[in-house]
C-alpha positions as CSV (number, residue, x, y, z in Angstrom):
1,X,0.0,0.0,0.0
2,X,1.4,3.4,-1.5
3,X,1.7,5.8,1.9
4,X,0.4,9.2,1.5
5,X,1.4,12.3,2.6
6,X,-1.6,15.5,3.1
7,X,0.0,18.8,2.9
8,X,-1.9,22.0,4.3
9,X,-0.9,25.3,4.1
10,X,-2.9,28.2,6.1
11,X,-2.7,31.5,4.5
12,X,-3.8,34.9,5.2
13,X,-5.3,34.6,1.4
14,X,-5.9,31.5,0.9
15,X,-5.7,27.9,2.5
16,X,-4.8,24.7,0.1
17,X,-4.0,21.4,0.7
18,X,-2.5,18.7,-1.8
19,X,-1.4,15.1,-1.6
20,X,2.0,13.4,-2.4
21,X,3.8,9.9,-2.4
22,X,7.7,10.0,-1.7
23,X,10.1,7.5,-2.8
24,X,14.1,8.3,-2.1
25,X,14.1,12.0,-3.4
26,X,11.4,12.0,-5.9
27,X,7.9,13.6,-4.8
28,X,5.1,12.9,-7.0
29,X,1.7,14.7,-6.8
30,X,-1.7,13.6,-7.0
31,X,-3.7,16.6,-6.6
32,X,-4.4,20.2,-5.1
33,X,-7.2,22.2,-4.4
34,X,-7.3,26.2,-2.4
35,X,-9.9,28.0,-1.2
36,X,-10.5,31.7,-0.2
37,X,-9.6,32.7,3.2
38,X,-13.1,33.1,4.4
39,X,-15.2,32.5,7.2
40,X,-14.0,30.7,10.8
41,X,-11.0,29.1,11.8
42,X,-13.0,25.9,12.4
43,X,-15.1,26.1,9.2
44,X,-12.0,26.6,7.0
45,X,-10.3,23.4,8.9
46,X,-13.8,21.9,8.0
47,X,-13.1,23.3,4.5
48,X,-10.1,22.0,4.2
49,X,-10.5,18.0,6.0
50,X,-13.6,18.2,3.2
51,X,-11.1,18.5,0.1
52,X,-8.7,16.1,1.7
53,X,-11.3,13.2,1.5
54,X,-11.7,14.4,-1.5
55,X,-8.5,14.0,-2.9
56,X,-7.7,10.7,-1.2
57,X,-10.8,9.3,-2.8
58,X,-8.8,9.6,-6.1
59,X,-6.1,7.2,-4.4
60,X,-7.8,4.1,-3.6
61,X,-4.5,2.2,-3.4
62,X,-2.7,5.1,-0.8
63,X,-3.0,5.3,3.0
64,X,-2.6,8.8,4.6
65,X,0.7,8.7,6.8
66,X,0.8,12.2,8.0
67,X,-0.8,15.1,7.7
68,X,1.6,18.3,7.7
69,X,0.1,21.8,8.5
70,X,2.2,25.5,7.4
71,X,0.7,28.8,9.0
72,X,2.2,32.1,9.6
73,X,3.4,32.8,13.0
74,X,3.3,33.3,15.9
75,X,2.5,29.5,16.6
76,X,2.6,27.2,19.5
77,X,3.8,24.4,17.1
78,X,4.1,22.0,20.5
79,X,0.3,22.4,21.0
80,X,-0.5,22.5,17.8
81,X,-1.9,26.1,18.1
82,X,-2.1,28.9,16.0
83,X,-1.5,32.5,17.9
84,X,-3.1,35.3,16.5
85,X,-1.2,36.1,13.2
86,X,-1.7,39.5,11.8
87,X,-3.0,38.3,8.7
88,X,-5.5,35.7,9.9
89,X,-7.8,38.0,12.8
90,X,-9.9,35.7,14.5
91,X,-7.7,32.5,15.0
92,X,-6.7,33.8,18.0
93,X,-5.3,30.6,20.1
94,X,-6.8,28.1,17.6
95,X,-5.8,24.3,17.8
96,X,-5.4,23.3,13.9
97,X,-3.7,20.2,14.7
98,X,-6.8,18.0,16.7
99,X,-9.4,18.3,14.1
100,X,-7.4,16.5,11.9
101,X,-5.8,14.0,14.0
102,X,-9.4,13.3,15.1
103,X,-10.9,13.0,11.6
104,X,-8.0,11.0,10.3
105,X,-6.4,9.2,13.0
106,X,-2.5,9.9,12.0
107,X,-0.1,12.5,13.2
108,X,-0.6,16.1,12.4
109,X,2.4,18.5,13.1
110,X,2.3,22.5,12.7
111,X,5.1,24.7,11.5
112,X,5.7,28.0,10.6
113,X,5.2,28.5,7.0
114,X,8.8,30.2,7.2
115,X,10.7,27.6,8.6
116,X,9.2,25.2,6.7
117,X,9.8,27.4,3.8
118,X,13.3,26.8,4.8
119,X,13.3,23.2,5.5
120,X,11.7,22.9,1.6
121,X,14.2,25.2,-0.1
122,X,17.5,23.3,1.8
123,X,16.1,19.8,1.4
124,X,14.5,20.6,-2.5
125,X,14.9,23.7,-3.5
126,X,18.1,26.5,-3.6
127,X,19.7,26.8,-1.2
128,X,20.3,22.8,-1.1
129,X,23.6,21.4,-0.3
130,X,24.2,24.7,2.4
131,X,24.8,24.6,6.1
132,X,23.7,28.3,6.8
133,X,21.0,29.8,4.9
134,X,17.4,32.0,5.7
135,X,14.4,31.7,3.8
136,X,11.9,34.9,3.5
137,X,8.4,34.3,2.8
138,X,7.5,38.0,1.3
139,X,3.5,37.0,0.7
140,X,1.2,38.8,2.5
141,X,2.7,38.7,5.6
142,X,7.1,38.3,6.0
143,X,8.7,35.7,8.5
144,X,12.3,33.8,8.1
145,X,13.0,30.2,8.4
146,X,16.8,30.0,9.6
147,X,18.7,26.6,9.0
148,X,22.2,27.2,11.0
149,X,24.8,24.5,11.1
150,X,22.7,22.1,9.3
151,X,19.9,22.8,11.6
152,X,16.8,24.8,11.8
153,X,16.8,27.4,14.4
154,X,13.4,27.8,16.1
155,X,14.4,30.0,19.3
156,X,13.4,29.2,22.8
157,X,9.5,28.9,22.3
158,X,9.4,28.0,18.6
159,X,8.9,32.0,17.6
160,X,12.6,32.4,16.1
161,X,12.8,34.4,12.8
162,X,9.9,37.1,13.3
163,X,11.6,39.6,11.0
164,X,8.5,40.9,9.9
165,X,8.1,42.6,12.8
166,X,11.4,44.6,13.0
167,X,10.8,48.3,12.8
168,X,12.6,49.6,9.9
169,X,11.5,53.6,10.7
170,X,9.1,55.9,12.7
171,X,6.7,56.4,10.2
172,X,5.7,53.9,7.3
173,X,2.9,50.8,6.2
174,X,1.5,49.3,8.8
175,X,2.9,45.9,9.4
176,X,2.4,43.2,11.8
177,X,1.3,45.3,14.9
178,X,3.0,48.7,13.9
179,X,4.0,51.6,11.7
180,X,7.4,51.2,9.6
181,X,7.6,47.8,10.1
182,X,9.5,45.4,7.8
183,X,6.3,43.4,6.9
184,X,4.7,46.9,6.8
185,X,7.8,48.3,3.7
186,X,7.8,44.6,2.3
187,X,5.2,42.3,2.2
188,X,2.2,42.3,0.0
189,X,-0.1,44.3,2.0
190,X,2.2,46.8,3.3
191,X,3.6,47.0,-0.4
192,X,-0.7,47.7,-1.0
193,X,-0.9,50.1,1.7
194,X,2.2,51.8,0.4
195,X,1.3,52.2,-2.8
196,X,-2.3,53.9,-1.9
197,X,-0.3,56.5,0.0
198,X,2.0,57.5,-2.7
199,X,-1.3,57.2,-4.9
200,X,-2.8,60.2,-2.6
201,X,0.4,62.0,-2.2
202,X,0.2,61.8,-6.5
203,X,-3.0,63.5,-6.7
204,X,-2.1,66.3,-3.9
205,X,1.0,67.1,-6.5
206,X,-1.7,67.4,-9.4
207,X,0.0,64.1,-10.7
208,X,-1.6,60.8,-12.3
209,X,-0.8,57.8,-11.8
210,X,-1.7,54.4,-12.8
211,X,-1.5,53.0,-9.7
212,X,-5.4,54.1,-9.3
213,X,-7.9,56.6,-10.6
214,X,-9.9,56.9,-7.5
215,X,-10.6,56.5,-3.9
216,X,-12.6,53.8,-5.0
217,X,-9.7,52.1,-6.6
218,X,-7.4,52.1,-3.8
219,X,-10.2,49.8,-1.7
220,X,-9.1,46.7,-4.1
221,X,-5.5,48.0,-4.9
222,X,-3.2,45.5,-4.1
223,X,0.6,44.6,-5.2
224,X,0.4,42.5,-8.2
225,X,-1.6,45.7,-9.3
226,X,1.2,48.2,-8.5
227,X,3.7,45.7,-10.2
228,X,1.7,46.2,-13.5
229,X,1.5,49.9,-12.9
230,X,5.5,49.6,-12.9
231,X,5.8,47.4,-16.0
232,X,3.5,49.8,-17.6
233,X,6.4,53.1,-17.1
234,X,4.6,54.6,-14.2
235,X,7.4,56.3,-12.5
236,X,5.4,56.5,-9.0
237,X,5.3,52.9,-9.0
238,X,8.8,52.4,-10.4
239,X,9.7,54.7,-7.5
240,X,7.7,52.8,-5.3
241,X,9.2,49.4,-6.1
242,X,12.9,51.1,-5.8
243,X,12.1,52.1,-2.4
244,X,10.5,48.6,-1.9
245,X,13.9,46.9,-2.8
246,X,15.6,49.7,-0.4
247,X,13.7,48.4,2.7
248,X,14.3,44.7,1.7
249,X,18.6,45.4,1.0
250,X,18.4,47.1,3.8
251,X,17.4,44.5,5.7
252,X,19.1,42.1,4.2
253,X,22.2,43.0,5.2
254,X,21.3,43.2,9.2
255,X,20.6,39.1,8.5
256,X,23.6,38.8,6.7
257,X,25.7,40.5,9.1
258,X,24.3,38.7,12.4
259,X,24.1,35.1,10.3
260,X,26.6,35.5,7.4
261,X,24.3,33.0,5.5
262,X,25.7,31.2,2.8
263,X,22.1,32.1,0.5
264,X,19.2,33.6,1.5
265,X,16.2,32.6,-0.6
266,X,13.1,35.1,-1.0
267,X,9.6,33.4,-1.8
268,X,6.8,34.9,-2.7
269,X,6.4,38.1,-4.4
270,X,9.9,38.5,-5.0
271,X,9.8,35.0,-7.5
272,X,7.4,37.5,-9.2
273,X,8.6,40.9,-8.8
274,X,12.5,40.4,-8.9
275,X,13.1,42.4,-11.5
276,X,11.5,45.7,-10.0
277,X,13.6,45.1,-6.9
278,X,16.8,43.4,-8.2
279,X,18.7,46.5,-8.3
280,X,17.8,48.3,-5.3
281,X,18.2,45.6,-3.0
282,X,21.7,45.1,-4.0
283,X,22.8,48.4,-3.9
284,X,21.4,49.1,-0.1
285,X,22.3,45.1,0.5
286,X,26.1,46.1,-0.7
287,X,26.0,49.4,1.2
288,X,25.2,48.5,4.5
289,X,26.5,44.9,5.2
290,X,30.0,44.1,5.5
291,X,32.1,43.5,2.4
292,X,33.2,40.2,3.0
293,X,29.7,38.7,4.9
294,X,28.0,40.1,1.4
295,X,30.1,38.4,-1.0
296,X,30.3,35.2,0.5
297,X,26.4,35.4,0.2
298,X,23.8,34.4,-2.5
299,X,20.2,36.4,-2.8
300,X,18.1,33.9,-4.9
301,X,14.2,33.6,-5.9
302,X,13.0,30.4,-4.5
303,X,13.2,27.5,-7.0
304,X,10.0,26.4,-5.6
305,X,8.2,29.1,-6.8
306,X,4.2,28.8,-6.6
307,X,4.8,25.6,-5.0
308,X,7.0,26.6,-2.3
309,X,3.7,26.1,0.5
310,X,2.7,22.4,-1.1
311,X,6.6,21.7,-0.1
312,X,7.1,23.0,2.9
313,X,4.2,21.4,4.6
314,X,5.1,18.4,2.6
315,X,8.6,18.7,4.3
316,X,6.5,18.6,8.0
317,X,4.8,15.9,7.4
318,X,8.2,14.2,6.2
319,X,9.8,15.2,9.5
320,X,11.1,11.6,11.5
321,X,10.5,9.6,8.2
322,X,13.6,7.2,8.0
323,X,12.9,5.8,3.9
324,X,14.3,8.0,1.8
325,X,17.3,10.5,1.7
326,X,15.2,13.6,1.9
327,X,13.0,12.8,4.9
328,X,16.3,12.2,6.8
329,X,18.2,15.0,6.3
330,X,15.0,17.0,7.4
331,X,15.1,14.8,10.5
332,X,18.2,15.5,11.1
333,X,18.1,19.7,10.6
334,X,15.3,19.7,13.3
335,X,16.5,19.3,16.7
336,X,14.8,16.5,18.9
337,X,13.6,14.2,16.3
């Protein structure tokens, strides 16, 4: 009998889950299905266990194994509850992991989407065969996954890598509990909230812009949309994503000089938008870090791409498997297991 492997991901957007068989190093797929982030905790878990049967009804010959769960922080990935993260209001000390050890009767484990982010990209993805390397999720919210030494690093309660919540300035997007915030310069809704101010600031200077026409507009304006302002010549959004790529160099180099990483890999928008932030981020990145730290380090796109959350909660799941080569160097890069 095939074993299966069920991999959630919980996002502030939306919430998938898809189903893969392992053998050695090769991951096959046998389906996917998302959903909008809508409704309650407990009727999107619903939503999700539902779409599960579904796609194990397609595998006849497969038993689930484990189920493995991704979500934004802050987490309590011991209990298997999820803490109140900025971009999911209303799952405020929610337990993810019980309804679906209940319905399916195998283990369920919870990480944060970042470090399991950073578990996918060492074990699959780019910044395999490294010892020392941080992985940036850059979606609507912004967390790091830190693998140091070979290991991942969760901190004293599991809540290690909250860069999203480092304060970058005073004044800025409001990000993860507060003004000039790195997820508030850098992630996909501060990059939104961002791009509606300099929208406003436009039309007080008697300027257009193509970032919106209206008030009304800037209710649905979001970052993709200011990305095809920019592609489109717009110089406020071509300003805009310079100042975007500022921020992220800019913090960039604090990582790089605390960790001197060996690659950090950047998910998310910045597989979609590198080339509006390229060069920005490697001037600030070269200004502010030290010479040697920076040139000893890679800054790559994720090679996982749009699949980056179907990995990394395949990579839970995998955690403490013992068959194949990828499931044990996993084991072995989380401590305990």
């Amino acid at each position: 009998m095939t074993r299966a492997f069920a991999c959630v991901a919980i996002g502030g957007t939306k919430c998938s889950v898809a189903v893969a068989t392992c053998e050695n190093e090769y991951v096959r797929w046998h389906g996917r299905g998302e959903v909008p982030t809508r409704g309650s905790a407990t009727e999107m878990v619903q939503s999700l266990s539902a779409m599960l049967a579904d796609l194990l009804s397609d595998l006849p010959d497969a038993t689930l194994a484990r189920i493995g769960i991704v979500c934004g922080g802050p987490l309590d990935e011991g209990r298997g509850l999820v803490l109140s993260p900025p971009n999911l209001p209303g799952w405020d000390d929610f337990d993810v992991v019980t309804p679906f050890v209940k319905r399916w009767g195998v283990r369920a484990r919870l990480m944060n989407d970042a470090s399991a982010g950073a578990l996918a990209e060492w074990s699959w993805g780019a910044a395999r065969g490294s010892r020392t390397s941080v992985f940036l999720t850059m979606g609507t919210g912004m967390g790091a996954g830190l693998i140091l030494g070979g290991q991942l690093h969760g901190g004293a309660l599991g809540l290690a890598g909250e860069v999203g919540h480092w304060r970058l300035a005073d004044e800025g997007p409001w990000g993860y509990g507060k003004y000039g915030s790195f997820e508030g310069f850098c992630s996909g809704g501060g990059i939104a909230c961002w791009a509606a101010q300099r929208a406003r600031d436009a039309w007080a200077a008697g300027r257009d812009t193509l970032l919106a026409r209206s008030e009304e507009d800037l209710a649905t304006l979001t970052a993709r949309d200011a990305a095809d302002a920019a592609r489109a010549g717009d110089p406020i959004a071509l300003e805009l994503w310079a100042d975007v790529g500022e921020r992220l160099g800019s913090t960039l180099a604090q990582l790089v000089d605390l960790l001197n990483p060996e690659v950090i890999v950047i998910g998310g928008i910045f597989t979609r938008q590198e080339a509006l932030l390229r060069l920005s981020m490697e001037a600030a990145l070269s200004r502010e870090a030290l010479r040697a730290s920076a040139a000893s380090c890679r800054v790559v796109a994720a090679q996982l791409s749009e699949l980056i959350s179907d990995y990394s909660a395949l990579a839970v799941s995998l955690i403490g498997e013992s068959f194949a080569t990828i499931p044990r160097q996993l084991s072995h890069a989380v401590l305990g297991e």
